[in-house]
C-alpha positions as CSV (number, residue, x, y, z in Angstrom):
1,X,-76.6,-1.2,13.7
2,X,-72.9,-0.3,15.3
3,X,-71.7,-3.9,14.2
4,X,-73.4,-3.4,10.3
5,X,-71.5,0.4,10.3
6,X,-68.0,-0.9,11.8
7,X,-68.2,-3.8,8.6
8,X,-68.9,-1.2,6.2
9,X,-66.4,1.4,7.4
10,X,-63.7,-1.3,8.0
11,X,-64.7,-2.5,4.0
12,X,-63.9,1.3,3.0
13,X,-60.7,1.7,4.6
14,X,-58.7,-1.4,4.5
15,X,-59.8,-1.3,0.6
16,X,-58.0,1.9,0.0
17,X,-54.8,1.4,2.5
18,X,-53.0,-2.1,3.2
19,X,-49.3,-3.2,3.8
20,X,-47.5,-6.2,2.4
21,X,-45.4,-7.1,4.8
22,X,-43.4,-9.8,2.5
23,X,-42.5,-6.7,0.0
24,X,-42.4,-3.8,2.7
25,X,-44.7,-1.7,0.9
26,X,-47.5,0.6,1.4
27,X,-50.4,-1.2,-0.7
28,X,-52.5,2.4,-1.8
29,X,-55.8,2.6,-4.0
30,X,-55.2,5.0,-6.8
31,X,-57.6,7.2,-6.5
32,X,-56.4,7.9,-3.0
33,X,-52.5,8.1,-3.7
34,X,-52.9,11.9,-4.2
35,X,-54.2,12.6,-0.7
36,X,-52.0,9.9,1.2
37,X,-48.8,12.0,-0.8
38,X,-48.9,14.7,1.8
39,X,-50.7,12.8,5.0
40,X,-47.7,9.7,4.6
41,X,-45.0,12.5,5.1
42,X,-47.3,14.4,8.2
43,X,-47.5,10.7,9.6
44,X,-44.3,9.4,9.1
45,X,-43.0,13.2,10.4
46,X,-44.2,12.9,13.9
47,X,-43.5,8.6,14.0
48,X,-40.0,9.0,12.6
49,X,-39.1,12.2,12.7
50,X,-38.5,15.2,15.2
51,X,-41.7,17.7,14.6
52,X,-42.6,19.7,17.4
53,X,-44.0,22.1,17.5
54,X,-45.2,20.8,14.5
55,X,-44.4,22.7,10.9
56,X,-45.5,21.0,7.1
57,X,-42.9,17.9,6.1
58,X,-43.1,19.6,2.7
59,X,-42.6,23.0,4.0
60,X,-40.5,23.3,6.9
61,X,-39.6,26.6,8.6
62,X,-43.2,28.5,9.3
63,X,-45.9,26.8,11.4
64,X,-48.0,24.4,10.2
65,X,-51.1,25.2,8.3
66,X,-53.2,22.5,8.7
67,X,-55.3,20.6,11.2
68,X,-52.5,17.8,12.3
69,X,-54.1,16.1,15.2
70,X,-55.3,13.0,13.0
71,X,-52.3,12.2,12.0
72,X,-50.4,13.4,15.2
73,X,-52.6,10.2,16.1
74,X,-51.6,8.2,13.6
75,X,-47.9,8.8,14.2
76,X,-47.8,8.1,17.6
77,X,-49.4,4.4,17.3
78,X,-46.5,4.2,14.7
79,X,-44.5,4.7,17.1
80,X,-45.4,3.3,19.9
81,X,-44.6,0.2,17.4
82,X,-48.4,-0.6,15.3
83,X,-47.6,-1.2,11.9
84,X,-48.7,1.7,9.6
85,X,-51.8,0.1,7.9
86,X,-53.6,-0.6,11.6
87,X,-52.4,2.7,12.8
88,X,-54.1,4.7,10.2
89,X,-57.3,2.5,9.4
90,X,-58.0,1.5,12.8
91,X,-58.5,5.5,13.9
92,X,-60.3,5.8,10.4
93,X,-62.6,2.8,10.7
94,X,-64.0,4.1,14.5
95,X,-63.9,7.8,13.2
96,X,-66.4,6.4,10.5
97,X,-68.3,4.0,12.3
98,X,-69.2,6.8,15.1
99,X,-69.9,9.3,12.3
100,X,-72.6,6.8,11.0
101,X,-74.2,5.8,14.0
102,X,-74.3,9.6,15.2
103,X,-76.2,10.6,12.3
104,X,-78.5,7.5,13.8
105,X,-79.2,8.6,17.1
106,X,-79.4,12.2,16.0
107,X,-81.6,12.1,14.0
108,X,-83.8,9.5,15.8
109,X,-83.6,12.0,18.8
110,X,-85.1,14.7,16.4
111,X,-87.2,12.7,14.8
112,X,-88.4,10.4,16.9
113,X,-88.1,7.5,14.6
114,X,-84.8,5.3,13.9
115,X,-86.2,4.7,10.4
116,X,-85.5,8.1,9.7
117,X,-82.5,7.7,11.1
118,X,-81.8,4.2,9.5
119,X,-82.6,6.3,5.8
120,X,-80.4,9.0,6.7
121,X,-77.2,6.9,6.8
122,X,-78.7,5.1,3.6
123,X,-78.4,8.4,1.9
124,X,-75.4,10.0,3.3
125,X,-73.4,6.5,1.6
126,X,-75.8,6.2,-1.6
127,X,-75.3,10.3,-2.5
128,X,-78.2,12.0,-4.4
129,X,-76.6,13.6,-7.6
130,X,-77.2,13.1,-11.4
131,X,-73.6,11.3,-11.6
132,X,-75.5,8.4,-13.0
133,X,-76.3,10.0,-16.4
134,X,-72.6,10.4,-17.1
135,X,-72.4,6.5,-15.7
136,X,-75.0,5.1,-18.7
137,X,-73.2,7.8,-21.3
138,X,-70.3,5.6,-21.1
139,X,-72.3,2.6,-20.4
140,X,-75.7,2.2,-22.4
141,X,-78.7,0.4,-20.9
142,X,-78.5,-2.9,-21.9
143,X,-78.9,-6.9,-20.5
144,X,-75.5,-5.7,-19.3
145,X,-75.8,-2.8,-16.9
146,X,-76.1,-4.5,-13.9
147,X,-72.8,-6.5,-14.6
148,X,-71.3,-2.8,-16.1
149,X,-72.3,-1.4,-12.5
150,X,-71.1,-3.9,-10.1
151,X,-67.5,-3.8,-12.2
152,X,-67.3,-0.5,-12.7
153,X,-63.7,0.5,-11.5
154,X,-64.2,4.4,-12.0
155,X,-66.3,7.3,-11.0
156,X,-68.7,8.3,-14.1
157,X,-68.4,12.0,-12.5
158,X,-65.4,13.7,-11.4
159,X,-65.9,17.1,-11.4
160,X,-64.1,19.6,-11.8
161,X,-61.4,17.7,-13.2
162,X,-63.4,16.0,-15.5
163,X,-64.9,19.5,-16.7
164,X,-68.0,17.7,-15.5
165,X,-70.6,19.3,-13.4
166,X,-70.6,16.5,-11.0
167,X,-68.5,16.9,-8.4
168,X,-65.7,14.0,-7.3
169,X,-66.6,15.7,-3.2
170,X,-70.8,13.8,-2.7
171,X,-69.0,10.3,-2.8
172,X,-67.5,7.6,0.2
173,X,-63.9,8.3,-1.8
174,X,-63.9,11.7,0.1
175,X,-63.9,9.5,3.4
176,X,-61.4,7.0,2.5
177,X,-59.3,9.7,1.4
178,X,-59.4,12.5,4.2
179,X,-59.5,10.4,7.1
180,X,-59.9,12.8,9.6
181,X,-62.9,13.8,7.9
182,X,-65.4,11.5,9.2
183,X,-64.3,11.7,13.4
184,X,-64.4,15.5,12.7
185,X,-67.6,14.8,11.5
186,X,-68.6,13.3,14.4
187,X,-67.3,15.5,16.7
188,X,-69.5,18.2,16.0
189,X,-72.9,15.6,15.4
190,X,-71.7,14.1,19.2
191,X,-71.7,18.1,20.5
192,X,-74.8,18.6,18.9
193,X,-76.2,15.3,20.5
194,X,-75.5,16.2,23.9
195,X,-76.9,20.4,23.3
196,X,-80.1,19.1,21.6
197,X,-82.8,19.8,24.1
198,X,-85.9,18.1,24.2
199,X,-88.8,18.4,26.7
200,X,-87.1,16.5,28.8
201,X,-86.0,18.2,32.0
202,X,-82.5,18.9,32.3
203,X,-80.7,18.0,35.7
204,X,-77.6,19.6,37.4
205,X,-75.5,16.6,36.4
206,X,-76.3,16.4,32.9
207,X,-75.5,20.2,32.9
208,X,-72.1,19.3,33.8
209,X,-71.7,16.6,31.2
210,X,-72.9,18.6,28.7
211,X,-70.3,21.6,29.4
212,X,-67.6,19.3,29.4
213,X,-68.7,17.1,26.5
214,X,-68.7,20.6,23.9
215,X,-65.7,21.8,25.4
216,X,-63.3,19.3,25.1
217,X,-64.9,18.7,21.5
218,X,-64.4,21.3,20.7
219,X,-60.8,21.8,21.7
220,X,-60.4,18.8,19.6
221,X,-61.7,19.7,16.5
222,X,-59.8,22.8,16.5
223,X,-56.8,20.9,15.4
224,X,-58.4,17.9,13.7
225,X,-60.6,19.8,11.6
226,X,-60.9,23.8,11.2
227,X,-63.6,23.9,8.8
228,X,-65.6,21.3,11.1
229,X,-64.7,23.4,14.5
230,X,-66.6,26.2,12.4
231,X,-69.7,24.6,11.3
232,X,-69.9,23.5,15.3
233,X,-69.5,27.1,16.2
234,X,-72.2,28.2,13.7
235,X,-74.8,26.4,14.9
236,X,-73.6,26.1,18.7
237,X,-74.3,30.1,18.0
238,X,-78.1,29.4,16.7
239,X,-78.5,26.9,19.6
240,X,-77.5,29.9,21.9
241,X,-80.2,32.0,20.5
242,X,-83.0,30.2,21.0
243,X,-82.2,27.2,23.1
244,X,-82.3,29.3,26.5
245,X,-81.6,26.2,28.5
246,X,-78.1,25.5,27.0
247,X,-76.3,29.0,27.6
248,X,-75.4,28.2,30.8
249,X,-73.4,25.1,29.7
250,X,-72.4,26.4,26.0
251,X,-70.6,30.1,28.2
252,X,-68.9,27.7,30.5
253,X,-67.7,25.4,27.6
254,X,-66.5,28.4,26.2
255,X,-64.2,29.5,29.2
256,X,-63.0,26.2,28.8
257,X,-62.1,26.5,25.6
258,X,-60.0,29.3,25.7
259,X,-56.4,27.2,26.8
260,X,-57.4,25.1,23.9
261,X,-57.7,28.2,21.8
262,X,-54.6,30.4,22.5
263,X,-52.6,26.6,21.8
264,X,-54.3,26.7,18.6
265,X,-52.5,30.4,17.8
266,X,-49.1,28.9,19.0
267,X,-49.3,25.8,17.0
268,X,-51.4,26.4,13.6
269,X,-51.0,29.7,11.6
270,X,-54.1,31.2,9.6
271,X,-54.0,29.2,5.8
272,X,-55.1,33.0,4.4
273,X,-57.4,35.4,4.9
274,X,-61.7,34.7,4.0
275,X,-62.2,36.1,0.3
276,X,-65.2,36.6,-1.3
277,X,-65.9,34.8,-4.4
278,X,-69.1,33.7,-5.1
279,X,-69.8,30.7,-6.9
280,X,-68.5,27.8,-5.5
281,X,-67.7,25.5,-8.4
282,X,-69.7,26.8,-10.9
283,X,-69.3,27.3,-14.5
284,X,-69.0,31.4,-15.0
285,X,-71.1,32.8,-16.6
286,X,-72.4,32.9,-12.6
287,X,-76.1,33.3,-13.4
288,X,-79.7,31.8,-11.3
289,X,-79.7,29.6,-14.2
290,X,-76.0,28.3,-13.9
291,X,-75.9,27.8,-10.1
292,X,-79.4,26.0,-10.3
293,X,-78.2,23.7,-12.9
294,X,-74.8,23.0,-10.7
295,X,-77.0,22.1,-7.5
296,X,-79.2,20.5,-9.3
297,X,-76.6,17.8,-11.1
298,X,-74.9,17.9,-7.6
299,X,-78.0,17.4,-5.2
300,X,-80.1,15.5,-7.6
301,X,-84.0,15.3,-6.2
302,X,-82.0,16.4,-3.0
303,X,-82.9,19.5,-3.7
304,X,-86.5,19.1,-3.7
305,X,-87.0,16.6,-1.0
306,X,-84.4,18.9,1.7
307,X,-87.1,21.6,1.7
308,X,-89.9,19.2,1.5
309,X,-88.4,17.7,4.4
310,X,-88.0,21.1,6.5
311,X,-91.5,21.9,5.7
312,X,-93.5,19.1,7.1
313,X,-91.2,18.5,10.1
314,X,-91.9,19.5,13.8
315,X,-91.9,22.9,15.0
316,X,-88.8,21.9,17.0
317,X,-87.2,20.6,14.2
318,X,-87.8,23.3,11.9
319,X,-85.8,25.6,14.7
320,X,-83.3,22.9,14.8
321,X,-81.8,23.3,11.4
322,X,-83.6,26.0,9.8
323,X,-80.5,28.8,10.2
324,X,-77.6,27.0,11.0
325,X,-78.3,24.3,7.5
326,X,-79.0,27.5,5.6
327,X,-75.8,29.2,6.5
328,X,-73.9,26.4,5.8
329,X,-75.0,26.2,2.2
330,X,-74.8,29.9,1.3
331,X,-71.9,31.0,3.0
332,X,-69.3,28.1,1.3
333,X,-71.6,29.4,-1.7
334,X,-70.2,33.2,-1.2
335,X,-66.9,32.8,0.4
336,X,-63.8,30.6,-0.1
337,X,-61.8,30.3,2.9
338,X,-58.6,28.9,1.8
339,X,-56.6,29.6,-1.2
340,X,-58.8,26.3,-2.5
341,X,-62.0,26.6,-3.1
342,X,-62.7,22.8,-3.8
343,X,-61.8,23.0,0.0
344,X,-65.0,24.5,0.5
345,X,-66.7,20.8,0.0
346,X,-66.3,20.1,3.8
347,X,-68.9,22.8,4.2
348,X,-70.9,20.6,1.7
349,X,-70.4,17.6,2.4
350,X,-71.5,18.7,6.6
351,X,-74.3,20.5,5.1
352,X,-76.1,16.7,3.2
353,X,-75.1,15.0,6.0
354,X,-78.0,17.0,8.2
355,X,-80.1,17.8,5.4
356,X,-80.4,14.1,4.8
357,X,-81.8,13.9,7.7
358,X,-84.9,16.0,6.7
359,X,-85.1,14.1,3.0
360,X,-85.4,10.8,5.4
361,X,-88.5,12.4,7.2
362,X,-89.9,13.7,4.4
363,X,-89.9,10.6,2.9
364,X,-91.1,8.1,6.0
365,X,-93.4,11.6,6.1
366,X,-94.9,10.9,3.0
367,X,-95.1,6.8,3.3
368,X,-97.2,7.2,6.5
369,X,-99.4,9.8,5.0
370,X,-100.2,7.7,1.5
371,X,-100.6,4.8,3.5
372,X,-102.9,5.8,6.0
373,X,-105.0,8.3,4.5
374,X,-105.6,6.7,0.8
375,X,-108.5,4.7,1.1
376,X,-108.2,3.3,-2.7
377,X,-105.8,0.6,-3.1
378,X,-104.8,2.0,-6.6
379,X,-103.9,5.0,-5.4
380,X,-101.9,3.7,-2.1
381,X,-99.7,1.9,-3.9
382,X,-99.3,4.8,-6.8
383,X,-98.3,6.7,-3.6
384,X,-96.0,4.3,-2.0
385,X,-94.4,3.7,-5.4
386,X,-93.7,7.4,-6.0
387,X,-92.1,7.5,-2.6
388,X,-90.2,4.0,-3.8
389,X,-89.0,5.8,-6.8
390,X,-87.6,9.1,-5.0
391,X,-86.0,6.5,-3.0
392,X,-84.1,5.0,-5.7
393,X,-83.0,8.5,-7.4
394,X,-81.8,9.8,-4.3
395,X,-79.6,6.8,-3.7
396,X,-78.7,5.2,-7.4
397,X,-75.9,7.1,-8.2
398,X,-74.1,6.1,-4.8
399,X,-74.3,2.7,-5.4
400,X,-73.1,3.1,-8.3
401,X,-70.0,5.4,-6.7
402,X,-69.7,2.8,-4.3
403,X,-68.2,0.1,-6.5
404,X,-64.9,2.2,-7.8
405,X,-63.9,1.9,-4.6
406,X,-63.8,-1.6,-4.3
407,X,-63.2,-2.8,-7.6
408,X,-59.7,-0.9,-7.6
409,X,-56.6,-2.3,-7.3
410,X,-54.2,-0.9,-4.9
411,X,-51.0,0.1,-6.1
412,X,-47.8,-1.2,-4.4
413,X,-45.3,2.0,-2.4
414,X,-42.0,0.7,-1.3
415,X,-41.6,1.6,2.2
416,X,-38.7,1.8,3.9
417,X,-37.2,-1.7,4.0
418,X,-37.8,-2.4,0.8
419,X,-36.4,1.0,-0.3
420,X,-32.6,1.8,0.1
421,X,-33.1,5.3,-0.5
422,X,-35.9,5.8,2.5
423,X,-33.4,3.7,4.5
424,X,-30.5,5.8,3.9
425,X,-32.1,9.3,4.9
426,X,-33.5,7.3,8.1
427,X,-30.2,5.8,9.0
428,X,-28.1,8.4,8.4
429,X,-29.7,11.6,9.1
430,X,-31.1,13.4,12.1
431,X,-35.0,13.2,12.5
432,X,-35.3,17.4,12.5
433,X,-33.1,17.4,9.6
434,X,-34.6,19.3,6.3
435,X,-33.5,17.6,2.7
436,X,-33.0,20.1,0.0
437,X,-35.2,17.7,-2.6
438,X,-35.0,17.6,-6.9
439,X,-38.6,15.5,-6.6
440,X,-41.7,16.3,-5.2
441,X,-44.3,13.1,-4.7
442,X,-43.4,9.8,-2.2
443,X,-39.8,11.6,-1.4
444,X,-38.0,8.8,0.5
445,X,-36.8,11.5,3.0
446,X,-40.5,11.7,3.6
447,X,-41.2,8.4,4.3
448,X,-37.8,7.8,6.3
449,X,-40.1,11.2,8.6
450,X,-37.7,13.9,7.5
451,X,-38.7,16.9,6.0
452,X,-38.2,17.9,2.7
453,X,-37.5,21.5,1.6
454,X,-40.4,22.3,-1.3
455,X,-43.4,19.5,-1.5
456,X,-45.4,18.8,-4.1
457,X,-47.1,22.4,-5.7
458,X,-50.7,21.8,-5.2
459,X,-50.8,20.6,-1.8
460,X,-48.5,23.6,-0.1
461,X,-50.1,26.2,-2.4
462,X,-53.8,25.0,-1.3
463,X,-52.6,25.1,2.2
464,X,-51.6,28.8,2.0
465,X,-47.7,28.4,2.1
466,X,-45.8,30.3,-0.1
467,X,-45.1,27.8,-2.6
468,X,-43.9,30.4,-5.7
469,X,-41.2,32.0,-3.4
470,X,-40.3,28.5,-1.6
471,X,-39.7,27.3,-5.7
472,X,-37.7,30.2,-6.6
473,X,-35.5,29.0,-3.3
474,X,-34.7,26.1,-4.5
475,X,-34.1,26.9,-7.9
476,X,-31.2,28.9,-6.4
477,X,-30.1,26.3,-4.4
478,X,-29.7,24.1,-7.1
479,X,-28.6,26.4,-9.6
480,X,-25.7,28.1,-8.0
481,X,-22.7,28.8,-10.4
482,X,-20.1,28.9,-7.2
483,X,-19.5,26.8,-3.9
484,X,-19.8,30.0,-1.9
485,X,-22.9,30.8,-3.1
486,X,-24.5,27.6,-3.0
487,X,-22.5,27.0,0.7
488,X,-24.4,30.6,1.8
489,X,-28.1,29.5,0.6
490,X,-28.1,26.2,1.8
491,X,-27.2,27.2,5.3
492,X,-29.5,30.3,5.1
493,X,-32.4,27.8,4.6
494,X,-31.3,24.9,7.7
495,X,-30.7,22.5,4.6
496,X,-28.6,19.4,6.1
497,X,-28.9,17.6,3.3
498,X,-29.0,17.9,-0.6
499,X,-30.8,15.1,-2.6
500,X,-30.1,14.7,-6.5
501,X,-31.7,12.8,-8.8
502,X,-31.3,12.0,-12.3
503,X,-34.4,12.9,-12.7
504,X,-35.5,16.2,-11.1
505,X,-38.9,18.0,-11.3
506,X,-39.5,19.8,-14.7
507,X,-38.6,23.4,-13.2
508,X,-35.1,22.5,-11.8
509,X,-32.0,22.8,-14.1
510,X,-29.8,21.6,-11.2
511,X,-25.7,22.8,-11.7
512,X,-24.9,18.6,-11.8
513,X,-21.5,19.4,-11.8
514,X,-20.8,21.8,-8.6
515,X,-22.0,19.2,-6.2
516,X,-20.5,16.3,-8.6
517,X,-17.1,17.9,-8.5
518,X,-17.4,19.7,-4.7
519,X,-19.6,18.6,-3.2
520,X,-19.5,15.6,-0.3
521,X,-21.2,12.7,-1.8
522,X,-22.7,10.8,1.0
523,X,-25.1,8.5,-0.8
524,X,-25.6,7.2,-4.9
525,X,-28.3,4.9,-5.7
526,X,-27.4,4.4,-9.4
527,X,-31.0,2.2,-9.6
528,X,-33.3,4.9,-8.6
529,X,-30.7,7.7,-9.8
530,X,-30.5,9.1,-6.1
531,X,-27.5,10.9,-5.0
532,X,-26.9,13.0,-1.7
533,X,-24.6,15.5,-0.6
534,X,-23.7,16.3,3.0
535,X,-23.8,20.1,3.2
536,X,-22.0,20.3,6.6
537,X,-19.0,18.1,5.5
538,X,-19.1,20.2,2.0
539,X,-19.4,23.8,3.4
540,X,-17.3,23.4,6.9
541,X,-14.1,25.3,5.1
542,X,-16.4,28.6,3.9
């Protein structure tokens, strides 16, 4: 089982992230080159650059909004001198290889049964929805489908950028792309291992372990994964409640916890404040009818078999996940909790993995019952095929979602030997320098660890930066009728550096001849357009 998740989780990765060492390049699967453009830059920030405390390589100057401890990871393997593409899968491919064969033992320790267990995992990788209509929509049954699925380079559903109802979030992609996903993940199914309580008795010992094993869990997924350290907290909160046995251990966790928690308020600052907005992704008008229809695309027979599940399972079970699996689905359903709310989908995604678990026993449920208690064949294997068939829908559209991920081709990213720009802003410039930068994605002050003044809209916006008022900075910067002026700004804002291109982003109207004509140029790259000023040897006489 560990040996058969390791393959698969080292398949996902190393598919999605490689390096060519005979070009110097990052080697980066398309559909994860969005992602990787702001966790290269966090990577590269702490293995080549200064960035502690740590602040946002795309927006320096405040404290860092998001959980860095991943990459923090990451970064220091760099370091310490492993090559990028081991440092980053390596973390990824254990982080998802525990995550799988948690959701094993968890649910075999619920359960009883590592077939329920075994099925679980089989549905957390093969997800449940109806993205499969949209796949035979662009691909009619035919002699052909088989061959159309096992090539298929893209995801039929995409939502909500393909103004599909099918959300992109119920697929592996999510995995391959937020890499501290799945070890967050596991985190909290490891702290919910060890606080599970069955019949068992309970020694002094294992009291201990226990206290320790939640707290420093829990310290840790306080700055791998906020959304994750919450989920742990909600249903280490119904465990309190009606698991006597654990209090003991879960108020001494706590008191450990608290160093781990006033660090957290030095190093990460709030992304924003919880809003209600109900709805999730749906499609307004927000009606019963439209919010069924969503979950219903999304969940596929999910959504029948996840209360089927909860019904015929153990009184203990029931206890186990009735609250805590509830809250998660109708609190991300209510409230978004970043400025984001597609980054309410770790709520989600958290949510399947458990309620998998009760679809698993419902169906080995179901199996035991039709095969033991139907005494005519005919109707046995009636009832066994039914149960074959819910099988096959609650899994089809995964392998079918599987495939894009291995049929793409990764595209090639210059890194820093093969890139003269990258090699200039790491040779020449101080690692806590900030670069005052015309483009947003793949900066080559990024990936040289530096940080760059205004990154890419979308990812310092959804993190709860300021992003309109950081833009309007620039703009000034770069727009300055007057030496003085632009002399003043640039110093106001730490900027070391001022990088030109030929090229800027669509918003910038950059005043080309101020830094032409008085400026200090430092740098030109007439290939890639480049150009950079020195601000210190340009602004010295003011």
């Amino acid at each position: 089982m560990v040996f058969g998740a390791f393959l698969f989780s080292s398949c996902l990765m190393w598919q999605t992230f490689a390096y060519d060492a005979s070009s110097s390049s990052m080697l980066i699967a398309p559909k994860a080159w969005s992602d990787f453009g702001a966790h290269i830059p966090l990577i590269r920030s702490f293995s080549l650059g200064n960035n502690w405390p740590p602040e946002s390589p795309l927006f320096p100057g405040s404290p860092i909004q998001y959980h860095f401890l991943f990459y923090f990871l990451v970064g220091m393997l760099e370091k310490s001198g492993v090559r990028i593409d081991m440092a980053f899968n390596v973390p990824s491919v254990l982080g998802m290889t525990l995550l799988i064969v948690f959701i094993v033992v968890l649910a075999k320790k619920i359960f009883h049964s590592f077939l329920v267990g075994f099925i679980a995992v089989l549905l957390f990788c093969f997800n449940s929805s109806f993205s499969f209509l949209r796949f035979f929509e662009k691909h009619p049954l035919s002699i052909h489908t088989l061959r159309d699925i096992v090539t298929n380079a893209s995801f039929p559903a995409f939502g909500p950028w393909d103004g599909g109802l099918v959300s992109a979030f119920w697929t592996m992609n999510i995995y391959t792309n937020q890499r501290h996903l799945a070890i967050s993940y596991a985190l909290v199914l490891g702290i919910l291992l060890v606080t599970y309580k069955t019949k068992k008795q309970t020694t002094k010992q294992n009291r201990v372990i226990q206290t320790v094993s939640i707290a420093l869990c829990m310290s840790i997924l306080l700055f791998t994964n906020q959304a994750a350290a919450l989920i742990a907290f909600i249903w280490l909160v119904w465990l309190f409640m009606y698991q006597k046995q654990s209090r003991v251990p879960l108020i001494l966790a706590a008191c450990l916890c608290i160093p781990s928690a006033i660090l957290y308020t030095h190093l990460i600052a709030p992304s924003g404040t919880i809003v209600f907005d109900p709805g999730y992704l749906v499609k307004n008008p927000l009606t019963i009818q439209t919010i069924t229809s969503f979950w219903w695309n999304n969940l596929g027979f999910s959504l029948l078999m996840i209360p089927f599940g909860f019904v015929v399972a153990p009184k203990q079970a029931k206890l186990f996940f009735g609250v805590p699996l509830l809250a998660l689905f109708v609190i991300p359903n209510l409230w978004r909790f970043s400025p984001d709310m597609i980054n309410n989908h770790k709520f989600f995604n958290f949510f399947i993995i458990m309620a998998n678990m009760l679809s698993a026993y419902g169906l080995v449920w179901l199996w035991k019952i039709i095969k033991t208690h139907t005494n005519y064949r005919i109707l046995r294997v009636a009832g066994l095929s039914i149960v074959g068939v819910l099988f096959f829908f609650l899994t089809f559209s995964g392998v079918i979602d599987l495939f894009p991920i291995f049929n793409e081709k990764k595209g090639p990213l210059a890194d820093i030997r093969g890139n003269a720009d990258a090699a200039f802003f790491l040779q020449n410039t101080h690692p806590d320098d900030i670069i005052l930068n015309s483009t947003w994605f793949y900066h080559p002050a990024s990936l040289a660890g530096r940080k760059i003044f205004s990154g890419y809209t979308y990812f310092t916006w959804s993190y709860g930066y300021n992003q309109g008022k950081r833009e309007t900075q620039q703009k000034a910067m770069y727009e300055a009728t007057t030496k003085q002026r632009a002399c003043f700004l640039l110093k106001s804002y730490n900027i070391a550096f001022v990088e030109l291109k030929d090229t800027p982003e669509h918003f910038l109207s950059p005043n080309y001849t101020l830094f032409q004509n008085e400026f200090v140029e430092v740098y030109r790259n007439e290939e890639s357009g480049v150009r950079v000023y020195d601000v210190t040897a340009s602004c010295k006489a003011l």
